[in-house]
C-alpha positions as CSV (number, residue, x, y, z in Angstrom):
1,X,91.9,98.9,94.4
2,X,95.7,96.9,95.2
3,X,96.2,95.6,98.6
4,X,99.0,94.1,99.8
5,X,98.9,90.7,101.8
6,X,101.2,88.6,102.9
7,X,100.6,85.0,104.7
8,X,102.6,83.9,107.5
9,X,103.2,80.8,109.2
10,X,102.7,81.0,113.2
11,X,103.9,79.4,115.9
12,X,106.9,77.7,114.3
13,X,110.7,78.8,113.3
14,X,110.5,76.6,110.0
15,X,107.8,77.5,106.9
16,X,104.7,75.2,106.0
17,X,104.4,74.4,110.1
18,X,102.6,76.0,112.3
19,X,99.2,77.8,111.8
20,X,99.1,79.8,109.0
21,X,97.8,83.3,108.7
22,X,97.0,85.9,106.3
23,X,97.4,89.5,107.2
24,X,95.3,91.9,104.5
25,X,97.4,95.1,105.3
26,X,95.3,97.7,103.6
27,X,91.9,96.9,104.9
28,X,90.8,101.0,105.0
29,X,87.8,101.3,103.4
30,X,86.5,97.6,103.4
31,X,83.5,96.8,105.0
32,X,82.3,93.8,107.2
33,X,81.2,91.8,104.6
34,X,84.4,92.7,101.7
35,X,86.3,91.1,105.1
36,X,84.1,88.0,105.4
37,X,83.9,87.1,102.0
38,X,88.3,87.9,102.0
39,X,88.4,85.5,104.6
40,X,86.2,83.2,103.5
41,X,87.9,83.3,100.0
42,X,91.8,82.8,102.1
43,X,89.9,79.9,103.9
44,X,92.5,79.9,106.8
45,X,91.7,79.8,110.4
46,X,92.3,83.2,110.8
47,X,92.9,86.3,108.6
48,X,94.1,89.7,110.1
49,X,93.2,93.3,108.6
50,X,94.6,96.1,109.3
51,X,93.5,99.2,110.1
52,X,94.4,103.1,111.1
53,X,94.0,102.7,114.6
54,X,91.6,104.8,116.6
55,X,94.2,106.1,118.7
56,X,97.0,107.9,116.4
57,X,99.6,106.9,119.5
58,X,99.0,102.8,118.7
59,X,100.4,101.2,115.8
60,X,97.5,99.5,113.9
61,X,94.0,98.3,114.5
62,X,93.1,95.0,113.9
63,X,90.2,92.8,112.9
64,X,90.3,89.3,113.2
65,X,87.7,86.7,110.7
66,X,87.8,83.1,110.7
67,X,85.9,81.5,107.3
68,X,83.0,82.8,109.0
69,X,82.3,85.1,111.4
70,X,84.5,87.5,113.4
71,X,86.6,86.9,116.4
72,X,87.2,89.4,119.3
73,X,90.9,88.0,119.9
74,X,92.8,85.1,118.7
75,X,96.6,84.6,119.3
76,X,98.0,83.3,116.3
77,X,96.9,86.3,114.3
78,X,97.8,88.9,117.4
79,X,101.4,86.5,116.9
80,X,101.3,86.8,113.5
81,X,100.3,90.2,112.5
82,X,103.0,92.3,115.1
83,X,105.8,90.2,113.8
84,X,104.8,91.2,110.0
85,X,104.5,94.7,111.4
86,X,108.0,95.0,112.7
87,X,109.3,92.4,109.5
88,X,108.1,95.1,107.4
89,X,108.1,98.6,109.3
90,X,110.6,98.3,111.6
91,X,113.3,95.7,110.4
92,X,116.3,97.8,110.4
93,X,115.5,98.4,114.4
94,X,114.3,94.9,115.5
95,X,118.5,94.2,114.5
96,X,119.2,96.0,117.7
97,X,116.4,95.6,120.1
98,X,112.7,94.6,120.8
99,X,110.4,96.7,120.2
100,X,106.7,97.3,120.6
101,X,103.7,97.1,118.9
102,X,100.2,98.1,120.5
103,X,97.1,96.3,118.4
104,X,93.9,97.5,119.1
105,X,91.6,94.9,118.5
106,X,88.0,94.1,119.4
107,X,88.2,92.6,122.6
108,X,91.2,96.1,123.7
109,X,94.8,97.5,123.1
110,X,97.1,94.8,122.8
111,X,100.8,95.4,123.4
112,X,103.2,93.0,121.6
113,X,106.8,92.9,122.5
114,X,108.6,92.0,118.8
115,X,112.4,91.1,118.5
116,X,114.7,88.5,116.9
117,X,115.5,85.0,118.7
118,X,119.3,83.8,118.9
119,X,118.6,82.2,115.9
120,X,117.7,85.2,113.8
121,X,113.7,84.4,113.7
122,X,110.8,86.5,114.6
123,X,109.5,86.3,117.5
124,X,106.4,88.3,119.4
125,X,104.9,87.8,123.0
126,X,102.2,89.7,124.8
127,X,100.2,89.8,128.1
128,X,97.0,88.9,127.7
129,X,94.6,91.6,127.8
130,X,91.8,89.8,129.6
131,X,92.7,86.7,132.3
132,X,90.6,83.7,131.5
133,X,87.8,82.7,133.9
134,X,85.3,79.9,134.0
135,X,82.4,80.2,131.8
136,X,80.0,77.4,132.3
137,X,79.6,74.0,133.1
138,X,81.3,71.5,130.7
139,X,78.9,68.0,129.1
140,X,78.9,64.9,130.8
141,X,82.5,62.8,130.0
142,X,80.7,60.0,128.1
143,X,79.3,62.5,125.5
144,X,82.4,64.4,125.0
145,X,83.9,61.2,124.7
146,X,81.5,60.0,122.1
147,X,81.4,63.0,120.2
148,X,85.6,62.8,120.2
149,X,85.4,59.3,118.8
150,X,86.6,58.2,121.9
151,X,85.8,55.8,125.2
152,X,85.0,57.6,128.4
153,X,87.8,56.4,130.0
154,X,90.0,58.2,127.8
155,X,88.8,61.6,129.5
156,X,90.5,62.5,132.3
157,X,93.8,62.5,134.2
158,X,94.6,63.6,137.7
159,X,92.5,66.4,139.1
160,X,92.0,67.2,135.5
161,X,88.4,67.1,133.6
162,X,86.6,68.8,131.4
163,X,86.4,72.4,132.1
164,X,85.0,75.8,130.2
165,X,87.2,78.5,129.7
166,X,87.6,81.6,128.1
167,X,90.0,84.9,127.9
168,X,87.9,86.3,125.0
169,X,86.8,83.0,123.1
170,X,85.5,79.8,124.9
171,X,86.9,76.5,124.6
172,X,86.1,73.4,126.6
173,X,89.0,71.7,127.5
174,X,89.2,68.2,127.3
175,X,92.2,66.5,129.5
176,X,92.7,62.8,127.8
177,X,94.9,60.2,129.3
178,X,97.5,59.7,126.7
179,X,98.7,60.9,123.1
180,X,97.4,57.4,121.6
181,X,94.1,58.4,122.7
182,X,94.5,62.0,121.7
183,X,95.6,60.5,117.9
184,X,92.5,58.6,117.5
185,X,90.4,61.6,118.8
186,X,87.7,62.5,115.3
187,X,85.0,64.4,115.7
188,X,81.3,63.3,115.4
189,X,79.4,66.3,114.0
190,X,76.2,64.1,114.6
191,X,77.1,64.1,117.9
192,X,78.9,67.3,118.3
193,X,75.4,69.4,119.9
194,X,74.9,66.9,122.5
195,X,78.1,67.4,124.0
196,X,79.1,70.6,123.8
197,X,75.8,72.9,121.7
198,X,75.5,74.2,125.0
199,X,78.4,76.5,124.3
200,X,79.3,79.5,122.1
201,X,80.4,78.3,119.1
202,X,81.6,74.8,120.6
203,X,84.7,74.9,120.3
204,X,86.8,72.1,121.9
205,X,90.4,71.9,122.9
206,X,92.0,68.7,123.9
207,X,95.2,68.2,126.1
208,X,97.5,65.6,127.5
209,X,100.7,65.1,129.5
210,X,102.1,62.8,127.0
211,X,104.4,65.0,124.8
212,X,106.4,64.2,121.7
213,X,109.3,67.0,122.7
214,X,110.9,65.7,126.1
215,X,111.0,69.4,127.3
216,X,107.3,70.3,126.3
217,X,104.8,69.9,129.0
218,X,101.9,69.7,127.0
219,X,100.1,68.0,123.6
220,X,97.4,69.3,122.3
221,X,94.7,69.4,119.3
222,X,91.6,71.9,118.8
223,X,88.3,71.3,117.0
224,X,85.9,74.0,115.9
225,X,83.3,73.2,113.8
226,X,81.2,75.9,114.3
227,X,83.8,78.6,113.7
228,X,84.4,77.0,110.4
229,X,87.5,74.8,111.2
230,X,87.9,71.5,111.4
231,X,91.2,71.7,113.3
232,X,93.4,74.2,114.2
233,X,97.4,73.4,114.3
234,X,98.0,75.9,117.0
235,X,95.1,77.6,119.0
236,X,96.8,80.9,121.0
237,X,93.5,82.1,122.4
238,X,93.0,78.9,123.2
239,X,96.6,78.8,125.2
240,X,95.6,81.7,126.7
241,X,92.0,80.5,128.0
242,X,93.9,77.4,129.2
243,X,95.9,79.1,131.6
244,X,92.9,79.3,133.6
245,X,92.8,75.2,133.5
246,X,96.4,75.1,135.2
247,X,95.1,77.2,137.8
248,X,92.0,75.6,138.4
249,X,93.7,71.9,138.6
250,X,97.4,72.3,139.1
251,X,97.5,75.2,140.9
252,X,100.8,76.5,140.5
253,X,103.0,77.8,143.3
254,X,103.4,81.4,143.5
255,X,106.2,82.9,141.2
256,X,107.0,82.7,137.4
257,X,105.9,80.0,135.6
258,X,106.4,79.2,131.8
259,X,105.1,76.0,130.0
260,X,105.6,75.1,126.5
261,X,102.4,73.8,124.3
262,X,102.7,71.2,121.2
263,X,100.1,71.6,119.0
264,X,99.1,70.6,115.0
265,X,101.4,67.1,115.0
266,X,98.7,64.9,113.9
267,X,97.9,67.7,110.9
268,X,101.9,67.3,110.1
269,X,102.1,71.1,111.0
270,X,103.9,70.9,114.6
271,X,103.4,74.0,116.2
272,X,104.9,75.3,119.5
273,X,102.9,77.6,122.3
274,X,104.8,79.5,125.3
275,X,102.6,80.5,127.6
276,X,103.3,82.4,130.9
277,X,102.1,82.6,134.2
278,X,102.6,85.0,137.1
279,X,101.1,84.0,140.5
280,X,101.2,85.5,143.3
281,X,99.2,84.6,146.7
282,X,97.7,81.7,144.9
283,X,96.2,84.1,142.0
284,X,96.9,84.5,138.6
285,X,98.2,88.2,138.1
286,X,99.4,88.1,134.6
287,X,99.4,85.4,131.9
288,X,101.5,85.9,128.5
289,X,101.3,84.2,125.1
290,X,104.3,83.9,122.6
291,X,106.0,82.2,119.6
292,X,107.6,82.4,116.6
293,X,106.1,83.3,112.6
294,X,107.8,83.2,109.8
295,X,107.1,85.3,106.0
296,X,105.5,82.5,103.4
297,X,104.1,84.5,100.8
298,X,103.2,88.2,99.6
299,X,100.6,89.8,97.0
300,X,98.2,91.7,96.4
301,X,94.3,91.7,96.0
302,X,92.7,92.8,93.5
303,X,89.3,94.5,94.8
């Protein structure tokens, strides 16, 4: 049977940046493993398939694979797969307003808001269905450090250190004290289970003040290993998990906040993360994710 695919890059206004993504768009009928093995055989971070939904008033369902096992939520593909939706079903409307695209996908329904920046790209934001909370107790510095290829003093800045957080996938976040550090950061796989085996999958995502965009606020690279990638250029889920750091640390006045996220530089594949935050009394009401794609390639597999 001929399905169509297409591959998108995410997180970026310009193609061969960003995070790409493949989006399988008639996955009806294929079963868990035909979806691994596709994945596996796309060997991207991520790749989307979609699916009737369950619900005949939402737009699509989606299921998310990295190269080896399933994923609950991720941004880039939530990004990625609503702006191919409305690129390919709803074009003619996006020319005259947003519009919106509900995803159900494993971890609940998604609603992305879909439209056209002033500069004619795609664009797609959405509030994330599940606010990030703590979930454990991060290593001690000087392993992280070690397994990071760095010193221990290059953990840490502020009120900042490491953390665990998660809005659907956990990442410990890693604060370092400045981009140089962050460039020389390469993971130890010999000493990756000391410092963070503790954790589901062990994934690790690493931040710092030091920006290369003046008007960014933060840089940032992501290592998972055991999800089958040995860095990501642009980590929403991540993003989204991390809003709990800036609460936890920074703690934001109440009001709107937005903060933009560098990500993939040292892969050459600079990617750019807006994340949002609503706070009100202290809390964290509402956090939102959003960014750019951009159409790469389309075809069809032949299964």
């Amino acid at each position: 049977m001929a399905r169509r695919f297409n591959t998108l890059d995410v997180f970026t206004t310009t193609p061969l940046a960003g995070n790409p993504l493949a989006v399988v768009r008639d996955a009806d009928g294929l079963d868990d493993g035909a979806m691994q093995r596709i994945a596996r055989e796309f060997n991207l971070s991520e790749t989307v398939f979609l699916l009737p939904p369950r619900d005949p008033v939402n737009t699509a369902r989606a299921r998310i694979f990295t190269p080896s096992r399933e994923l609950p939520f991720a941004g880039h593909p939530t990004i990625g797969a609503a702006v191919l939706i409305g690129l390919t079903e709803a074009q003619g409307l996006m020319q005259s307003q947003d519009i919106l695209i509900a995803l159900e996908e494993e971890i609940g329904l998604i609603s992305c808001t879909v439209g056209y920046d002033r500069n004619g790209i795609a664009r797609a934001s959405f509030a994330l269905p599940k606010l990030p909370a703590p979930t454990g107790q991060a290593g001690q510095s000087l392993f992280i450090a070690q397994a990071l290829g760095l010193d221990e003093s290059d953990i840490g800045f502020g009120q900042h250190m490491p953390t665990i957080f998660s809005a659907g996938n956990p990442f410990c976040f890693v604060p370092v004290a400045t981009r140089a550090a962050m460039s020389r950061a390469k993971p130890d796989a010999a000493l990756w289970h000391a410092a963070f085996g503790h954790m589901e999958r062990g994934a690790c995502y690493l931040y710092t003040r030091e920006c290369v965009a003046p008007d960014h606020h933060f840089h940032a690279r992501m290592f998972a290993p055991g999800l089958g990638i040995a860095e990501d250029p642009a980590t929403g889920s991540a993003v989204a998990a991390f809003a709990g750091v800036l609460m936890a640390h920074d703690k934001p006045a109440d009001g709107a906040h937005m903060f933009m996220i560098e990500q993939g530089y040292e892969m050459g594949r600079p990617s750019l993360i807006s994340l949002g935050l609503d706070v009100l009394d202290g809390k964290l009401m509402e956090a939102s994710i959003g960014g750019s794609a951009v159409m790469v390639q389309e075809g069809t597999l032949r299964l």
